[in-house]
Backbone as XML, in Angstrom:
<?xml version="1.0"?>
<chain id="A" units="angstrom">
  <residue number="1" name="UNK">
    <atom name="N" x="96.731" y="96.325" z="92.406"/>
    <atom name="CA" x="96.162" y="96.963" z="91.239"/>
    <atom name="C" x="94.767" y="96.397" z="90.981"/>
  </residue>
  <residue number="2" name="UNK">
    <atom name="N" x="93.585" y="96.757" z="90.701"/>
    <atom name="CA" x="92.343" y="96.714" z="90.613"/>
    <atom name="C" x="92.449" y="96.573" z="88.982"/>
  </residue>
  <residue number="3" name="UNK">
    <atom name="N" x="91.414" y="95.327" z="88.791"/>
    <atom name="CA" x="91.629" y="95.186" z="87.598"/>
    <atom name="C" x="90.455" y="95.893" z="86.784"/>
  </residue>
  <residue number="4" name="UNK">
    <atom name="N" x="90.543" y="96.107" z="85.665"/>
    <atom name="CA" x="89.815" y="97.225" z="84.776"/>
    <atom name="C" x="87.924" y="95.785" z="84.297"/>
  </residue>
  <residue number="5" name="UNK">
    <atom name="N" x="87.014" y="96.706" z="84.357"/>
    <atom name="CA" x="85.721" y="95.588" z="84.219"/>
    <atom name="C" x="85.230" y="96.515" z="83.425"/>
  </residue>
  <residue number="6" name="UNK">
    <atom name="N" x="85.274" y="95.847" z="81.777"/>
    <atom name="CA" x="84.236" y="96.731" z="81.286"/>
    <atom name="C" x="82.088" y="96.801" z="81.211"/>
  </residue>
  <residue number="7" name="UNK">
    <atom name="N" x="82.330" y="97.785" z="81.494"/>
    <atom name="CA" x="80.924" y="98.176" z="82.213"/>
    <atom name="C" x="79.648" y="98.531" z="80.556"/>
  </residue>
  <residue number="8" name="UNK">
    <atom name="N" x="80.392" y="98.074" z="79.841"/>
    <atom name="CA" x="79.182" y="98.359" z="78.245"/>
    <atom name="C" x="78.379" y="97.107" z="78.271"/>
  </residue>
  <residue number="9" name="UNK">
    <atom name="N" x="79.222" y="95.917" z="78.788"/>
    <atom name="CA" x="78.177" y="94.877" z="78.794"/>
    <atom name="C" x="76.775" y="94.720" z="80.003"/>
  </residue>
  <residue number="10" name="UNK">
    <atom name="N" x="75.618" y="95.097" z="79.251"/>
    <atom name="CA" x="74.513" y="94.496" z="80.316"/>
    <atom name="C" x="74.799" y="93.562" z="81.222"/>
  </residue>
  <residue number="11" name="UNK">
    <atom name="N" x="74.956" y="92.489" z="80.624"/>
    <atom name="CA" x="75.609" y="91.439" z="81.644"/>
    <atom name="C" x="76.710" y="91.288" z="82.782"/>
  </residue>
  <residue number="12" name="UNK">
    <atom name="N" x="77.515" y="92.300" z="82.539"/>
    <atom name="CA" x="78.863" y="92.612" z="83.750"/>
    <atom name="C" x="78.329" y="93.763" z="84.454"/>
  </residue>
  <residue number="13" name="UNK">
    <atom name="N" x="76.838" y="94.502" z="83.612"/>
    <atom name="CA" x="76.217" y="95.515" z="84.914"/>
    <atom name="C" x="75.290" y="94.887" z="85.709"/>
  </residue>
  <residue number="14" name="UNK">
    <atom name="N" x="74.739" y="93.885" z="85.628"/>
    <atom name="CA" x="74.110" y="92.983" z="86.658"/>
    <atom name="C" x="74.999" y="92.331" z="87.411"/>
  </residue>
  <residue number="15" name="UNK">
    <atom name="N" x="76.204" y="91.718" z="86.969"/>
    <atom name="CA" x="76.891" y="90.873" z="88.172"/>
    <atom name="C" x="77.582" y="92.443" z="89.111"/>
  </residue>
  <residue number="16" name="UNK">
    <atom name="N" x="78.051" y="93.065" z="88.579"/>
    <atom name="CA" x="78.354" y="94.058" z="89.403"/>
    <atom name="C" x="76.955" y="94.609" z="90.680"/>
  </residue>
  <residue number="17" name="UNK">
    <atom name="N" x="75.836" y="95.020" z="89.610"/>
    <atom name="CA" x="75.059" y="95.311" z="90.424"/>
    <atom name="C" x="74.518" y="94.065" z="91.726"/>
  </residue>
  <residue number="18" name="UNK">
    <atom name="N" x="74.215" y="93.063" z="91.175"/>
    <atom name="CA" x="74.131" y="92.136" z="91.951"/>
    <atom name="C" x="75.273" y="92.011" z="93.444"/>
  </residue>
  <residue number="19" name="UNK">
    <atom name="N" x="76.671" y="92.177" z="93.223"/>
    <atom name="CA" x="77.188" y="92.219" z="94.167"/>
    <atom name="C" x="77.597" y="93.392" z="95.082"/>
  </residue>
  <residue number="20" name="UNK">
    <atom name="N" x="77.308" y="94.461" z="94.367"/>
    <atom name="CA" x="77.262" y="95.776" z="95.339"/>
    <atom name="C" x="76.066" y="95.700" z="96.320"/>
  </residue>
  <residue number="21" name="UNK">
    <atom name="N" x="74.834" y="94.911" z="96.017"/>
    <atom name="CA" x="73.662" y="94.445" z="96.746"/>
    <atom name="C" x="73.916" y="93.800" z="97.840"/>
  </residue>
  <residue number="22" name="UNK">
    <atom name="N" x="74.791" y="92.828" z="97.463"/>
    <atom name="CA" x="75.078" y="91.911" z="98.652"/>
    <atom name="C" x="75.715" y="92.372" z="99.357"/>
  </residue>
  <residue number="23" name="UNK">
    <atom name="N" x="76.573" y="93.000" z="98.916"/>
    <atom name="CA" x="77.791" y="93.516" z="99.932"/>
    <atom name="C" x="77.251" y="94.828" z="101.083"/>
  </residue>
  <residue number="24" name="UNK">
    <atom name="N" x="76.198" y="95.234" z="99.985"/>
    <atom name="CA" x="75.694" y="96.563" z="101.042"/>
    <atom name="C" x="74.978" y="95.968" z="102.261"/>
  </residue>
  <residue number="25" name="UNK">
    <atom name="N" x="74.411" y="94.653" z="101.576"/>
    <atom name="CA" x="73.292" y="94.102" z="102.763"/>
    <atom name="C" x="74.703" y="93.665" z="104.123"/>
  </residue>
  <residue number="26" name="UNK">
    <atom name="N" x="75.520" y="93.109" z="103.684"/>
    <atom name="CA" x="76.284" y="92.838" z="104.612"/>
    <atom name="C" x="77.045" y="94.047" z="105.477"/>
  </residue>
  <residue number="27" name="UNK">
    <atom name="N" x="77.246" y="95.282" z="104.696"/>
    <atom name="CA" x="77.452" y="96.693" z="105.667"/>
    <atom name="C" x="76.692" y="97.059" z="106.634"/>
  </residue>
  <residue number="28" name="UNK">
    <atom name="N" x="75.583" y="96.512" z="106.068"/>
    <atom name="CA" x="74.276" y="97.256" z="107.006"/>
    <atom name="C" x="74.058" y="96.243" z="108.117"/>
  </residue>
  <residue number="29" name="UNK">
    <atom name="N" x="74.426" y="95.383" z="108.057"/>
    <atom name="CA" x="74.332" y="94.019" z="109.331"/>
    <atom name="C" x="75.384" y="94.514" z="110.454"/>
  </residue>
  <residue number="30" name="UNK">
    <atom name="N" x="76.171" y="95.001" z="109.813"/>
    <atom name="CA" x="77.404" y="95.332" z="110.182"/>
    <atom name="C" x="77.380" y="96.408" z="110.926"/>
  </residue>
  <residue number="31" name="UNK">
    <atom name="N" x="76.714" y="97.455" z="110.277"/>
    <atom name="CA" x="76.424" y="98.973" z="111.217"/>
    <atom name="C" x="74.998" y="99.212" z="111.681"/>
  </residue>
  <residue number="32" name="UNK">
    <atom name="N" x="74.289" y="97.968" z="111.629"/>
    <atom name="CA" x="73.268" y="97.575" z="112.740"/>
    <atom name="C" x="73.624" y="97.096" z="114.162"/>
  </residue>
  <residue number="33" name="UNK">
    <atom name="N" x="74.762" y="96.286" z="114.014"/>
    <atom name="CA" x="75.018" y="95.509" z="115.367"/>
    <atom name="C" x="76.017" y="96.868" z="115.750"/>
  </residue>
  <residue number="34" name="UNK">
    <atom name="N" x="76.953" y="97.758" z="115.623"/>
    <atom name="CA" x="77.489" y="98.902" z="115.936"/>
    <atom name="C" x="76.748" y="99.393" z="116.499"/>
  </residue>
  <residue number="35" name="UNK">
    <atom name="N" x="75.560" y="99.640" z="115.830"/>
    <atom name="CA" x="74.199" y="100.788" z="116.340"/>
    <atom name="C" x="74.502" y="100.109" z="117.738"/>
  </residue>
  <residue number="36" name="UNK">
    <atom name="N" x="73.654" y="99.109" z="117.822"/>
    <atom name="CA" x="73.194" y="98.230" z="118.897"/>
    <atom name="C" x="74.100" y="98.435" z="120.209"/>
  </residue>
  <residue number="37" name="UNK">
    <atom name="N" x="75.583" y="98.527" z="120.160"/>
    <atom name="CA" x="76.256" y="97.820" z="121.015"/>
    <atom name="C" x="75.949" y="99.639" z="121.600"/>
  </residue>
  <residue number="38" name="UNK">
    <atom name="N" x="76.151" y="101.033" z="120.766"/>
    <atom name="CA" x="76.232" y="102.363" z="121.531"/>
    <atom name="C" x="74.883" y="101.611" z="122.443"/>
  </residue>
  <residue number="39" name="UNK">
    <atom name="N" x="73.646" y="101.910" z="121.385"/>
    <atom name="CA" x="72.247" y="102.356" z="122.098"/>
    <atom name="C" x="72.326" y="101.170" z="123.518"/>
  </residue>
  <residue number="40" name="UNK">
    <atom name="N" x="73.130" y="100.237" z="123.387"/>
    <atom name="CA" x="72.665" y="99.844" z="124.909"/>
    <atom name="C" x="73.402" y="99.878" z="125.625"/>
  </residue>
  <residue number="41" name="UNK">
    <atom name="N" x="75.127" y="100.460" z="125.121"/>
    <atom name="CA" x="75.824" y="101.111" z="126.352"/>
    <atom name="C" x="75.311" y="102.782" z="126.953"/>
  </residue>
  <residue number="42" name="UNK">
    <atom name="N" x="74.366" y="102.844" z="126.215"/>
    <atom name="CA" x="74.085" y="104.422" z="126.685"/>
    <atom name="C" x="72.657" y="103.719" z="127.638"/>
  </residue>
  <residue number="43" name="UNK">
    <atom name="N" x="72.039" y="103.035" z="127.019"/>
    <atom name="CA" x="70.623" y="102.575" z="128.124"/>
    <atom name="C" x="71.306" y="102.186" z="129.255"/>
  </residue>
  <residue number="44" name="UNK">
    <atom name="N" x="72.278" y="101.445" z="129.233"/>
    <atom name="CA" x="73.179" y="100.688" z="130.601"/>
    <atom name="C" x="73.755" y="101.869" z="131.783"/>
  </residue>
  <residue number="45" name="UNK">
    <atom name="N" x="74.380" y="102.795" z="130.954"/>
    <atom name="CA" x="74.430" y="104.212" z="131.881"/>
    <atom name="C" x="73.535" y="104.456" z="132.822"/>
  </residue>
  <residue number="46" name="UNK">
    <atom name="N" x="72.520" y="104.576" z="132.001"/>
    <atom name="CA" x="71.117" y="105.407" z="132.885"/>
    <atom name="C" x="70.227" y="104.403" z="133.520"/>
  </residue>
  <residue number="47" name="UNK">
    <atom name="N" x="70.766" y="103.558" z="133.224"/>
    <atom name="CA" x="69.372" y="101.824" z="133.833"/>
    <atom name="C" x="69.995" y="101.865" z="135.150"/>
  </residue>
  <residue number="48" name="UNK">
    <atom name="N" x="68.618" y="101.268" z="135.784"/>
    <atom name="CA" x="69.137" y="101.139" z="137.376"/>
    <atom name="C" x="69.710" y="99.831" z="137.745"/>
  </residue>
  <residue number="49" name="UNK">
    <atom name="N" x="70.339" y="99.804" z="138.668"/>
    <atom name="CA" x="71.482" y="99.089" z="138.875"/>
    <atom name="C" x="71.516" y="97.293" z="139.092"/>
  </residue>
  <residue number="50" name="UNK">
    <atom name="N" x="70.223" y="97.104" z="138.954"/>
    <atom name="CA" x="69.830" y="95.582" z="138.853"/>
    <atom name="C" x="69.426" y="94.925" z="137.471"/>
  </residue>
  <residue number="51" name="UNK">
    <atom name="N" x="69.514" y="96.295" z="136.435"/>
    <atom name="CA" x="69.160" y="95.847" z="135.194"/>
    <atom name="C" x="70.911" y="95.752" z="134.457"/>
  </residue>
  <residue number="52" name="UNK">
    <atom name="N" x="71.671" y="96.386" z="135.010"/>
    <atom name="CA" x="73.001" y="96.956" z="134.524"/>
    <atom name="C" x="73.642" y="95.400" z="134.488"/>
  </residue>
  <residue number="53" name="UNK">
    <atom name="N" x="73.518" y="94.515" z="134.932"/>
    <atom name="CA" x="74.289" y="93.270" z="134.809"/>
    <atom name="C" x="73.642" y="92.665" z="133.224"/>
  </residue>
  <residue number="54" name="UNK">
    <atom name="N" x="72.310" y="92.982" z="133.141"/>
    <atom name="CA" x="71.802" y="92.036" z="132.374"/>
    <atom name="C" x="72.056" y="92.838" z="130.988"/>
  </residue>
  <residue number="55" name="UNK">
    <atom name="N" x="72.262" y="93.674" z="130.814"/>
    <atom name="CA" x="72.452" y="94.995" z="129.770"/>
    <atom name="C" x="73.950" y="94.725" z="129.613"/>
  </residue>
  <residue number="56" name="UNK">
    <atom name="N" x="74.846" y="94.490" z="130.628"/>
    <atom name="CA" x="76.746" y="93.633" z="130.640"/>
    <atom name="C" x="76.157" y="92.929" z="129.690"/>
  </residue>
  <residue number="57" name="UNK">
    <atom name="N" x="75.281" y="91.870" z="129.550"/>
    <atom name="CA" x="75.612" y="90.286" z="128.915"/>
    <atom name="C" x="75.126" y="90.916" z="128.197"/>
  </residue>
  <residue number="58" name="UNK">
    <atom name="N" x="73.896" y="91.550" z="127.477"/>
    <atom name="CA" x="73.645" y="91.578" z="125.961"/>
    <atom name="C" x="74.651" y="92.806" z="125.744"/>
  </residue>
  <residue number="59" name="UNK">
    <atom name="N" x="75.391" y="93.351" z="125.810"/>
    <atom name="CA" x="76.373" y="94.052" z="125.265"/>
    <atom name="C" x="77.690" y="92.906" z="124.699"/>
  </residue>
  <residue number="60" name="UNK">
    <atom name="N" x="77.953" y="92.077" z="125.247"/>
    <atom name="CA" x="78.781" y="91.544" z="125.593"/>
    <atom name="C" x="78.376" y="90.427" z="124.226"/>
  </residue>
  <residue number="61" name="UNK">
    <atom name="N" x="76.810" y="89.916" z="124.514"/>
    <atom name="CA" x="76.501" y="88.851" z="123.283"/>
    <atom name="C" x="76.379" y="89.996" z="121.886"/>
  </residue>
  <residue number="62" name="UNK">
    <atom name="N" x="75.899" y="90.829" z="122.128"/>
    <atom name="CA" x="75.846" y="91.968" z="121.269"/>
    <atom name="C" x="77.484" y="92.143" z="119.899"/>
  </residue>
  <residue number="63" name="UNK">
    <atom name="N" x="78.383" y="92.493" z="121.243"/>
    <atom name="CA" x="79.463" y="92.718" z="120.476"/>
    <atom name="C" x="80.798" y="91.341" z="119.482"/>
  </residue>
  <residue number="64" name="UNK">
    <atom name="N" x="80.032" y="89.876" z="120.397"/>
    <atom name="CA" x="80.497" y="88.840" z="119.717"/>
    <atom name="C" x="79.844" y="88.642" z="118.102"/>
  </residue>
  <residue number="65" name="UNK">
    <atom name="N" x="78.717" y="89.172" z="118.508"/>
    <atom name="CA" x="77.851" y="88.699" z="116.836"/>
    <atom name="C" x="78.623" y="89.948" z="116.234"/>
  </residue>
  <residue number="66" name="UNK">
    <atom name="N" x="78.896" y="91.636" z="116.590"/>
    <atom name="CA" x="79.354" y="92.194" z="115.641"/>
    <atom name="C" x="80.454" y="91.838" z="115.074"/>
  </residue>
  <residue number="67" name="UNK">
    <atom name="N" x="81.478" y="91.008" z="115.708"/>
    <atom name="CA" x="82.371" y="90.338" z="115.526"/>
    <atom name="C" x="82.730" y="89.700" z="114.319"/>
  </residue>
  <residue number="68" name="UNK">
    <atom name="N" x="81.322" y="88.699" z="114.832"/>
    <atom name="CA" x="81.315" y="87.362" z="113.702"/>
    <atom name="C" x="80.799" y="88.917" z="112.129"/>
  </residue>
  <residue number="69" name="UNK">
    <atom name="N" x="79.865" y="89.508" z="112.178"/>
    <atom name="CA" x="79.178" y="90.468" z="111.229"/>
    <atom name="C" x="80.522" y="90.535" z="110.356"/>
  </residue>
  <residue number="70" name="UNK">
    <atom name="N" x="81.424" y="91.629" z="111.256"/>
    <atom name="CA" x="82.685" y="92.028" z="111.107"/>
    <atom name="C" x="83.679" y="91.170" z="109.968"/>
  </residue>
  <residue number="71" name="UNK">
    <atom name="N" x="83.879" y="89.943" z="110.248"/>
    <atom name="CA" x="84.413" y="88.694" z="109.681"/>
    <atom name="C" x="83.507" y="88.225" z="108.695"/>
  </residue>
  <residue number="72" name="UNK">
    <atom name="N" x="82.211" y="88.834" z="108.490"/>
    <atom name="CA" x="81.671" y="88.070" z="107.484"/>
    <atom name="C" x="81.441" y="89.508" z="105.981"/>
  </residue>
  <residue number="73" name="UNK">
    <atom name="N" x="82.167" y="90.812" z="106.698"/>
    <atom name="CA" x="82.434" y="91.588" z="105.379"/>
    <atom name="C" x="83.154" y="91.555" z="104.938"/>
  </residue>
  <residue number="74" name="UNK">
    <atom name="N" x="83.464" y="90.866" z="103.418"/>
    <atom name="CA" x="84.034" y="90.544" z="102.854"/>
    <atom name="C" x="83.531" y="90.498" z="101.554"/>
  </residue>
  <residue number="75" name="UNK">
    <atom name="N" x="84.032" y="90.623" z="100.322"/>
    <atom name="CA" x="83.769" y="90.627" z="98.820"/>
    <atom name="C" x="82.996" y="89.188" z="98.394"/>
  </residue>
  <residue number="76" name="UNK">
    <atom name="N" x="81.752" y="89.510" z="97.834"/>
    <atom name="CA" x="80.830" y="88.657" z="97.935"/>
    <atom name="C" x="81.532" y="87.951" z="96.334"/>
  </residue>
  <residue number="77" name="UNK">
    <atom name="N" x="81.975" y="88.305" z="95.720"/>
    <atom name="CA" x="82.962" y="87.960" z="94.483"/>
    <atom name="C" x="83.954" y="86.901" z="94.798"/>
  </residue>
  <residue number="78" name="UNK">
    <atom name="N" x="84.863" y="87.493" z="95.181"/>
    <atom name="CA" x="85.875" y="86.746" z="95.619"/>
    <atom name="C" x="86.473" y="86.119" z="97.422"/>
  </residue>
  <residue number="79" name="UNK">
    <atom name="N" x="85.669" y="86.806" z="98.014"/>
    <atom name="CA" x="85.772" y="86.329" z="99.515"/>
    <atom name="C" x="86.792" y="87.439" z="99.992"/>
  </residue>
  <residue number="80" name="UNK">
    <atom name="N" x="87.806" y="88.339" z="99.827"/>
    <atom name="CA" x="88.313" y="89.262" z="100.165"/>
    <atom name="C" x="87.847" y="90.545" z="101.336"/>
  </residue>
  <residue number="81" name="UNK">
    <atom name="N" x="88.712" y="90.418" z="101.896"/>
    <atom name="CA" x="88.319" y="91.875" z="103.145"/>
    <atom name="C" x="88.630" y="92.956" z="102.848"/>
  </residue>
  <residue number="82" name="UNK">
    <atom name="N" x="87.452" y="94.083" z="102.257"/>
    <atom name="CA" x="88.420" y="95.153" z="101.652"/>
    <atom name="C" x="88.945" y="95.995" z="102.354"/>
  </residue>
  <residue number="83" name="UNK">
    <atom name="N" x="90.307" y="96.113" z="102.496"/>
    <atom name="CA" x="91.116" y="96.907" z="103.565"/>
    <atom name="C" x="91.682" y="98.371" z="103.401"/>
  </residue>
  <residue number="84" name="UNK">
    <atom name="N" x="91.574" y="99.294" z="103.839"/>
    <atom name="CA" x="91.859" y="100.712" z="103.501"/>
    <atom name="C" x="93.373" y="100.740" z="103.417"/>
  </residue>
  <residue number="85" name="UNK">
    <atom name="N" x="94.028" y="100.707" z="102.571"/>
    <atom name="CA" x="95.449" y="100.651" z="102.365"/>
    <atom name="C" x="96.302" y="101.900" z="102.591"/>
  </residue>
  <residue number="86" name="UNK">
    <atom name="N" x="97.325" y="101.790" z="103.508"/>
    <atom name="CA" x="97.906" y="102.627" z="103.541"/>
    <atom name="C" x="99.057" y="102.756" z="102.791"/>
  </residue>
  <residue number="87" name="UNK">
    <atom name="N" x="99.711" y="102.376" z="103.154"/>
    <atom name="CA" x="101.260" y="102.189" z="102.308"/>
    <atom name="C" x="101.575" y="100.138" z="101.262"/>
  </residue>
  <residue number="88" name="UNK">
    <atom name="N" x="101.781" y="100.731" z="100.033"/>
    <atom name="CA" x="101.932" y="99.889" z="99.550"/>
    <atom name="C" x="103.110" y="99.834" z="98.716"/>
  </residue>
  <residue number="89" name="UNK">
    <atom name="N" x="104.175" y="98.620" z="99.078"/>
    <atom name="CA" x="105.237" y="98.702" z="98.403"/>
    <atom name="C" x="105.623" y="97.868" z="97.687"/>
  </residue>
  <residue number="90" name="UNK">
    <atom name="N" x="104.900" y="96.341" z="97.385"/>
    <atom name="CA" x="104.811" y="96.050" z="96.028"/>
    <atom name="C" x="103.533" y="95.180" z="96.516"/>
  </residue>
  <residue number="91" name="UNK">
    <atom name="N" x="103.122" y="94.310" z="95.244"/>
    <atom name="CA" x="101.983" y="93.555" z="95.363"/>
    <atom name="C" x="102.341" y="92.929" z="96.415"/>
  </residue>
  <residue number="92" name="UNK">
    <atom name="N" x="102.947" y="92.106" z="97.019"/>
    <atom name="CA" x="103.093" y="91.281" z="98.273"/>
    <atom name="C" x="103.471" y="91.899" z="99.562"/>
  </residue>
  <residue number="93" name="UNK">
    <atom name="N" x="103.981" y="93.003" z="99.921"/>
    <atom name="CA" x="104.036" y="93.600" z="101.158"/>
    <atom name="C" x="103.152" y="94.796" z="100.919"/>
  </residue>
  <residue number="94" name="UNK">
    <atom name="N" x="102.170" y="94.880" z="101.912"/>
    <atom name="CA" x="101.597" y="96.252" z="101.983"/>
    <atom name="C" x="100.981" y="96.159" z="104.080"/>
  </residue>
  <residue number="95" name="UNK">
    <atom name="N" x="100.727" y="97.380" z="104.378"/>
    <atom name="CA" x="100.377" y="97.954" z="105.461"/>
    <atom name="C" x="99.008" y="98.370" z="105.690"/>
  </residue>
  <residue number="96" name="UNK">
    <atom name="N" x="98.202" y="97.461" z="105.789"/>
    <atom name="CA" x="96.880" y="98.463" z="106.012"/>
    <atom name="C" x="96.143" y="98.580" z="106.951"/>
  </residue>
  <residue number="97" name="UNK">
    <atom name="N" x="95.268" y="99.319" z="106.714"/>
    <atom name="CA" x="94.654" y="100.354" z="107.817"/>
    <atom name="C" x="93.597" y="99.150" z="108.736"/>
  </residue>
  <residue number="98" name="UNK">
    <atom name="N" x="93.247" y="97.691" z="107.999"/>
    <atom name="CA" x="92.060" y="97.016" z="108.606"/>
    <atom name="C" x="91.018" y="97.372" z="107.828"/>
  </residue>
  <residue number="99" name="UNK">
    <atom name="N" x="89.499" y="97.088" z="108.006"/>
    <atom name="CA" x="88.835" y="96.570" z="107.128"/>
    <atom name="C" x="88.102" y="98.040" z="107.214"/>
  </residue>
  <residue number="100" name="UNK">
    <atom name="N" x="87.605" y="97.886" z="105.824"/>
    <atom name="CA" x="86.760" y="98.867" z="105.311"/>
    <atom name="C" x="85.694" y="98.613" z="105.037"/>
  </residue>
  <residue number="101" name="UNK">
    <atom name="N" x="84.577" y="98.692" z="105.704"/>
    <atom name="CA" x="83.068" y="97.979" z="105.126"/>
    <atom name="C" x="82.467" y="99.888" z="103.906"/>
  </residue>
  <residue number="102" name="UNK">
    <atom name="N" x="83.312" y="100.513" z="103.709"/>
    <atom name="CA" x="82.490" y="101.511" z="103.063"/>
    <atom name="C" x="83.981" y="101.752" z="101.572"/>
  </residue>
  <residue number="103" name="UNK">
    <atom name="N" x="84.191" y="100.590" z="101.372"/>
    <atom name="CA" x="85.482" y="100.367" z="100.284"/>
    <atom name="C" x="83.661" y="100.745" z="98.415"/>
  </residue>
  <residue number="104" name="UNK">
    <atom name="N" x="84.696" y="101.182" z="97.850"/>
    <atom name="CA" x="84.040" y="101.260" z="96.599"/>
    <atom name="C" x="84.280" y="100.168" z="95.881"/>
  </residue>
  <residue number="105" name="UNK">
    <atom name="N" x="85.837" y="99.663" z="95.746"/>
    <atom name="CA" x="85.931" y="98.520" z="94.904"/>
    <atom name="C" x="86.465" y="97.801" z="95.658"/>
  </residue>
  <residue number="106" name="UNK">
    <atom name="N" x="86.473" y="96.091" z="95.558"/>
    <atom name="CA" x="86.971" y="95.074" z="95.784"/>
    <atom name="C" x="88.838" y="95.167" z="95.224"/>
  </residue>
  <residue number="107" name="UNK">
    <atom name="N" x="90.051" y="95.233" z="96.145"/>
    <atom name="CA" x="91.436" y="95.331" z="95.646"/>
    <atom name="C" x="91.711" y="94.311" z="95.025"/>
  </residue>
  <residue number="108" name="UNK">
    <atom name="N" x="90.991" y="93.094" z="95.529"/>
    <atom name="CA" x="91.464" y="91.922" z="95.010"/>
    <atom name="C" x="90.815" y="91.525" z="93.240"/>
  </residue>
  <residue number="109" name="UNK">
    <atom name="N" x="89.704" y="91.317" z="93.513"/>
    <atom name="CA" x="88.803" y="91.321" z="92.085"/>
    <atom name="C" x="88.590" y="92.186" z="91.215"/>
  </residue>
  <residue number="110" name="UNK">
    <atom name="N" x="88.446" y="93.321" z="91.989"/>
    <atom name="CA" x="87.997" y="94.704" z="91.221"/>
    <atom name="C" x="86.815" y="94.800" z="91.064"/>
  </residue>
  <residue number="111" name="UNK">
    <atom name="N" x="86.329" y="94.041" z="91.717"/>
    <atom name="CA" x="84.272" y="94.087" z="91.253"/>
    <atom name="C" x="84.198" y="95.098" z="92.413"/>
  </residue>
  <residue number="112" name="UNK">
    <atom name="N" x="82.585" y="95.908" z="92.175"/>
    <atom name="CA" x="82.407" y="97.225" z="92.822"/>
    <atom name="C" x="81.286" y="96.856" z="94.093"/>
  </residue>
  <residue number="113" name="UNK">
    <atom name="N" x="81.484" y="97.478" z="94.694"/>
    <atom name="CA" x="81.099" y="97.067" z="96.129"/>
    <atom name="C" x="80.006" y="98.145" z="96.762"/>
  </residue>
  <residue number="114" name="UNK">
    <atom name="N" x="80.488" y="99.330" z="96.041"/>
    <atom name="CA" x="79.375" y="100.692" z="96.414"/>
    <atom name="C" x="78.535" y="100.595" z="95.094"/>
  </residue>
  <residue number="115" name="UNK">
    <atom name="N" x="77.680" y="100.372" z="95.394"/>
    <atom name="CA" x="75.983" y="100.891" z="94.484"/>
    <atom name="C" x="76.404" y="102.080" z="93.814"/>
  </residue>
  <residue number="116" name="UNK">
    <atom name="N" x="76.585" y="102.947" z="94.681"/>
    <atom name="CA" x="76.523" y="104.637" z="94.287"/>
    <atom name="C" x="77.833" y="104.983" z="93.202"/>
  </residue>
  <residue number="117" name="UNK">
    <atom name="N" x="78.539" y="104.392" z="93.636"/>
    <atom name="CA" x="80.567" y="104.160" z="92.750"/>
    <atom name="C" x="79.838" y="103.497" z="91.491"/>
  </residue>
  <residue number="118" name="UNK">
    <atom name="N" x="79.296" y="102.344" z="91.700"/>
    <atom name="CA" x="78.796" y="101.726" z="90.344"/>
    <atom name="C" x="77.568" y="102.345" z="89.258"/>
  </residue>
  <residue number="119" name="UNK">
    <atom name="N" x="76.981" y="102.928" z="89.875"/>
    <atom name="CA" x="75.666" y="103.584" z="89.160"/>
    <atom name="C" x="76.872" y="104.797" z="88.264"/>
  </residue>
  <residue number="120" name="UNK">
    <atom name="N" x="77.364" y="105.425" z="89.084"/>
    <atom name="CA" x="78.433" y="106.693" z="88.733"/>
    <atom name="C" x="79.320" y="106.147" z="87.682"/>
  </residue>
  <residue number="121" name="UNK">
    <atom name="N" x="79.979" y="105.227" z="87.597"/>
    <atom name="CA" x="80.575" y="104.627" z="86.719"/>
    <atom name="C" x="80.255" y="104.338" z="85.300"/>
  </residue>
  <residue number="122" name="UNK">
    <atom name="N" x="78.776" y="103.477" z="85.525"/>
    <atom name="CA" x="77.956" y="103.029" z="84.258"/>
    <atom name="C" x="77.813" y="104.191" z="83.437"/>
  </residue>
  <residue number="123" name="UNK">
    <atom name="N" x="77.452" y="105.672" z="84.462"/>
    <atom name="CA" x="76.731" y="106.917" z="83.834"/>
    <atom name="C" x="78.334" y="107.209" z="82.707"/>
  </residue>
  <residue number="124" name="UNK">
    <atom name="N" x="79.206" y="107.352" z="83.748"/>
    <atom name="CA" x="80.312" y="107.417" z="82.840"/>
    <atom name="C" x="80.863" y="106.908" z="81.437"/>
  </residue>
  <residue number="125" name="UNK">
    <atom name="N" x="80.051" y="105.567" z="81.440"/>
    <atom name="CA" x="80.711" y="104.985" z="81.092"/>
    <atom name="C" x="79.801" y="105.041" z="79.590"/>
  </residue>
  <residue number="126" name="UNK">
    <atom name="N" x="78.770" y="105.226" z="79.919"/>
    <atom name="CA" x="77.617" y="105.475" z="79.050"/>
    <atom name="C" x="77.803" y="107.024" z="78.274"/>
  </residue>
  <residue number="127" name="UNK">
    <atom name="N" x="78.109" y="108.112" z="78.805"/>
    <atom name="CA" x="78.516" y="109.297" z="78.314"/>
    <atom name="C" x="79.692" y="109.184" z="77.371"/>
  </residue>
  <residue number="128" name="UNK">
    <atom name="N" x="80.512" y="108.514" z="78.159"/>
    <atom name="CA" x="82.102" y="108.391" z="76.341"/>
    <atom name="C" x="81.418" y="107.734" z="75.743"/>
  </residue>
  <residue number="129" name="UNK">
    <atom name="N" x="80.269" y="106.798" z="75.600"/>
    <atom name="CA" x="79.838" y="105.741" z="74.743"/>
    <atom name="C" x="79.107" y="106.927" z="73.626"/>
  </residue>
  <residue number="130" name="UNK">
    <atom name="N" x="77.994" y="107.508" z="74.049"/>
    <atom name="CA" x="77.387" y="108.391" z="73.201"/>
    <atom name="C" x="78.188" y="109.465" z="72.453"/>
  </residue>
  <residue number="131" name="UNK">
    <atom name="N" x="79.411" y="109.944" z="73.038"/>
    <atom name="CA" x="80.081" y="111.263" z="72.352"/>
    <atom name="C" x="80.633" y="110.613" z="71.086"/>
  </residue>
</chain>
């Protein structure tokens, strides 16, 4: 269960905003080194055949750092991996899908992780405020 953050305080819209920042910077590290590993298995295809060993090893060093990237997305809040959940049958047993670097909220903390989820939220949150 995701716990409820009220979003009227200025101050809980900066720590939020603040960590949807971080967390995005860490997506994008994340689906930089992805980029990386296609664009040079597709250069490795077409490279001629004395470059193809050396294009092996940076694929190879390539896909250890996405690795480590991989292991280092996690909820800049609480340290959590946010995982796409599939089946959940109480708080302590659940099934999931593995990690989600494009999660909106943190399951564990509940702090917000998408910019775009959080901006959308505030607006929300700001509209019941005025009616």
């Amino acid at each position: 269960m995701i716990h409820e953050i009220d979003l009227r305080s200025l101050t809980e819209q900066g720590w939020q905003r603040n960590n949807a920042a971080e967390f995005q910077k860490r997506k994008v590290r994340l689906l930089f080194g992805l980029g990386s590993i296609v664009l040079l298995i597709i250069i490795g295809k077409y490279s001629l055949p004395p470059y193809q060993k050396v294009l092996i090893g940076l694929i190879f060093v390539t896909m250890v750092g996405t690795v480590f990237l991989l292991m280092a997305c996690k909820c800049p809040n609480c340290g959590a991996v946010p995982a796409g959940e599939a089946i959940s049958l109480s708080s302590e047993i659940r099934y999931t899908k593995g990690v989600n670097p494009f999660a909106k909220r943190c399951g564990c903390c509940g702090f917000y992780l998408s910019q775009k989820y959080l901006e959308h939220r505030i607006e929300e949150e700001n509209a019941k405020r005025s009616l």
